[in-house]
C-alpha positions, -999 to 999 in steps of 0.1 A, spaced: -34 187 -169 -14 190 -140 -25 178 -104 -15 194 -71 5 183 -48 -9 158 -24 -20 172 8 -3 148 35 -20 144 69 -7 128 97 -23 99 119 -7 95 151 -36 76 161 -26 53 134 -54 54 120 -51 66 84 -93 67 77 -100 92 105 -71 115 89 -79 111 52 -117 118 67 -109 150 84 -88 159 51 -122 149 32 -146 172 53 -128 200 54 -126 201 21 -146 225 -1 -182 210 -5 -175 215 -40 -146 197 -42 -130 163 -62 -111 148 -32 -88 117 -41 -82 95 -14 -50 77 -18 -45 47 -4 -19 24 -12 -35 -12 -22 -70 4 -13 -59 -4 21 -82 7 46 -107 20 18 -137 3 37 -129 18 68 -127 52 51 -163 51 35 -175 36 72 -158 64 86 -171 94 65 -208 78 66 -206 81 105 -200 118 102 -223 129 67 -248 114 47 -232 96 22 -239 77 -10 -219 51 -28 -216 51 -65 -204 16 -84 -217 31 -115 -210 69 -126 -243 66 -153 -263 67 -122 -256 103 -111 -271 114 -78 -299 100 -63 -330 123 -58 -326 138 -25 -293 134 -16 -284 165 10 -267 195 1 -229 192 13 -233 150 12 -210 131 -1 -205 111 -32 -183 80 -32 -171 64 -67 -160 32 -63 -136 12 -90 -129 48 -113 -113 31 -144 -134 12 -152 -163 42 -152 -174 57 -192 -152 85 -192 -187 109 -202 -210 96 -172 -180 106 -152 -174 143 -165 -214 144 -159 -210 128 -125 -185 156 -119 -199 183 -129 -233 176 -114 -220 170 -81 -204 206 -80 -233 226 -90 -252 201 -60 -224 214 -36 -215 176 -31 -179 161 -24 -169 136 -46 -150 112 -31 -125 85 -49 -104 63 -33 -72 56 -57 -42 34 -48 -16 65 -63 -18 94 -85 -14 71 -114 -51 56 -113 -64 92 -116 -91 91 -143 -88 115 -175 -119 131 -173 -105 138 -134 -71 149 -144 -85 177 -171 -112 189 -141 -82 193 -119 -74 232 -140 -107 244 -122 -85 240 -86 -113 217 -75 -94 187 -71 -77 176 -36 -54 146 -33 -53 137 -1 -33 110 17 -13 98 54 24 114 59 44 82 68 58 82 108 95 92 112 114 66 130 109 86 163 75 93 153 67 50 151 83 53 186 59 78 200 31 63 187 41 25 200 41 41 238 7 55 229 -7 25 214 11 5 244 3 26 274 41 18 285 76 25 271 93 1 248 127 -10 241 150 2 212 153 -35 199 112 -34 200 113 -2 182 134 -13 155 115 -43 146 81 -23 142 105 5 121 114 -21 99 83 -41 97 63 -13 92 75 14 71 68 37 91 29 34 76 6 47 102 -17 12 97 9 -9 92 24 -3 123 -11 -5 142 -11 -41 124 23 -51 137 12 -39 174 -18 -60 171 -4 -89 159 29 -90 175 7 -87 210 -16 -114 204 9 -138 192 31 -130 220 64 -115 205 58 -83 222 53 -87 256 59 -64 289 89 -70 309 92 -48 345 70 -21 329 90 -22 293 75 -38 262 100 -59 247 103 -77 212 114 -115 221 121 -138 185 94 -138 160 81 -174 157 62 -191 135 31 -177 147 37 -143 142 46 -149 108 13 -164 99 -6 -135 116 9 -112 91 2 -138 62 -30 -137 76 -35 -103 72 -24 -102 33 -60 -109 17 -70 -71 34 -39 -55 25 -34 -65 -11 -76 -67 -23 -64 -33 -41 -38 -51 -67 -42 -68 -98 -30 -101 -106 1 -91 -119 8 -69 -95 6 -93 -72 26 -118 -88 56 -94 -90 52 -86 -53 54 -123 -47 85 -131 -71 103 -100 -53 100 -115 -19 111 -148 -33 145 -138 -38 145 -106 -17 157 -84 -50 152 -82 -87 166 -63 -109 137 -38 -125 150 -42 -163 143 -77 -154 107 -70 -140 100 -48 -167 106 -68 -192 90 -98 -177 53 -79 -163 59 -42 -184 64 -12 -169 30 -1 -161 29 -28 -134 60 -16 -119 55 17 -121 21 14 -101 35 -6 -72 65 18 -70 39 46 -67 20 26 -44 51 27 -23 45 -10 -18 83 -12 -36 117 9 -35 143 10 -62 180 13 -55 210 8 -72 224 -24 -57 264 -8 -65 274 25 -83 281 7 -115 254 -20 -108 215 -26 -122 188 -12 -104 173 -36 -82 133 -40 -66 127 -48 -30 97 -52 -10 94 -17 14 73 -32 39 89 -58 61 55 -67 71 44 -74 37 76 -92 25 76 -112 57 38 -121 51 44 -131 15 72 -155 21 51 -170 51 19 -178 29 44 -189 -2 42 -232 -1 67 -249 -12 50 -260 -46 45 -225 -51 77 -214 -43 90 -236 -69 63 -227 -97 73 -194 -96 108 -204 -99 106 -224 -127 81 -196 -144 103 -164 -134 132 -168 -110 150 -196 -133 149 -166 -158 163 -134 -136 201 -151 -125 212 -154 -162 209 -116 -166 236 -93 -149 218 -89 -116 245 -75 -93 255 -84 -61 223 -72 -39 199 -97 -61 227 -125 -66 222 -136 -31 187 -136 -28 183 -155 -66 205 -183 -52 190 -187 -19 155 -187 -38 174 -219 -62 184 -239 -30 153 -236 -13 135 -257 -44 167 -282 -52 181 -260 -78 216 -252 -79 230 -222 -105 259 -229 -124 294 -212 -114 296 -180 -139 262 -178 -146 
């Protein structure tokens, strides 16, 4: 069954859980709304937000159904869907509409949507709802907002690039890149001075929040990609299947190009946040291990020119050299 379109809502606030919360409430009471939410980023903050503004119950099991007394026009929040007895949730469902209650289900992407979810989405009672990412001029805007002050171009690049353009991931870099000092005001300007060490480890600090969301081997892959800054995807395929790939592409957490016209397609980290943060956290010993258990493997397939780099780099930095022609 097809799903509609996602409704995209803007934060200029940059803050993605008061959006997808408005989105939520003005939703139709007997509505399916799916929150996505890359990573489950900012899922707690969500529920927190929408239990501020309407009674709310949270659901870790579907076979509980409603509890007794739980308000017309409340909402219902379903916490870890696929894992939920496909029945209980078609009752969960169904109940909840003819209680005029919202059911609310954070999902990382369109691709986590349950079955029983999917086939109630022909009744045009389903709303998928996530945060519009920030056009480069939009990141700008928001910075002088966020800063109280204007801001350089070269500041504005960095937080383009670090962020995305992801409404919370540029409130993250703000935060961070203030209290560590990189961005600092200079006669009335903010201004982006070199990231140091500490900067980098407040972003690695920050990874345990953004990536709770991802499974193991989504994780790893995310981790062997900001090793060696591209991978080829036949190569990432092959090694953690496609499901795992296709889910952190829908995610958005990765981008596929083709390196060259006549060259493999390649896997990058988006966010630069996020790649920067990984390669922070990554020790030495585990920089290695994953060479020896992955990125030993990637350079003898055709990789092109926009991974070659990166693979080698990745070989140097743990005393590994790659043979000329290989």
């Amino acid at each position: 069954m097809m799903l509609p379109s996602p409704l995209l809502v803007d934060a200029p606030d940059l803050r993605p859980d008061r959006a997808i919360a408005d989105a939520v409430l003005g939703s139709h009471p007997r509505d399916v709304v799916l929150a996505l939410m890359p990573a489950l980023w900012g899922a707690e903050e969500l529920v927190l937000r929408l239990g501020e503004r309407a009674p709310l119950h949270r659901l870790h099991d579907a076979t509980a159904g409603i509890p007794p007394g739980h308000p017309t026009g409340g909402l219902l929040v379903l916490d870890e869907p696929a894992g939920q007895d496909p029945s209980a949730l078609e009752a969960l469902i169904a109940s909840a509409a003819q209680a005029r209650h919202r059911l609310v289900i954070p999902l990382r992407s369109d691709l986590d949507v349950p079955a029983p979810v999917r086939a109630h989405g022909g009744t045009g009672r389903v709303v998928l709802a996530g945060v519009r990412s920030l056009r480069p001029e939009q990141v700008v805007e928001a910075m002088v907002r966020h800063l109280e002050g204007p801001v350089t171009s070269s500041a504005a690049r960095r937080v383009v690039m670090l962020s995305d353009g992801q409404p919370q991931a540029v409130r993250m870099v703000l935060e961070r890149a203030r209290r560590t000092g990189v961005l600092h005001a200079v006669d009335g300007a903010w201004r982006w001075r070199s990231q140091d060490q500490s900067f980098r480890w407040a972003l690695a600090e920050g990874l345990p929040e953004l990536l709770a969301g991802l499974d193991a081997a989504e994780h790893e892959l995310l981790r062997v990609i900001s090793c060696a800054w591209r991978l080829p995807e036949s190569w990432a395929v092959g090694r953690f299947g496609v499901e795992v790939v296709d889910s952190l592409l829908a995610q958005g957490l990765i981008s596929a190009t083709d390196g060259t016209p006549l060259g493999p397609t390649v896997l990058a980290v988006r966010s630069g946040m996020l790649g920067l943060g990984l390669s922070t956290e990554l020790r030495p010993a585990e920089d290695a291990r994953l060479w020896y258990t992955a990125g030993s493997a990637v350079h003898q397939e055709a990789v092109g020119a926009a991974a070659q780099a990166g693979i080698a780099w990745w070989a140097a930095r743990v005393g590994r050299s790659i043979p000329a022609g290989e």
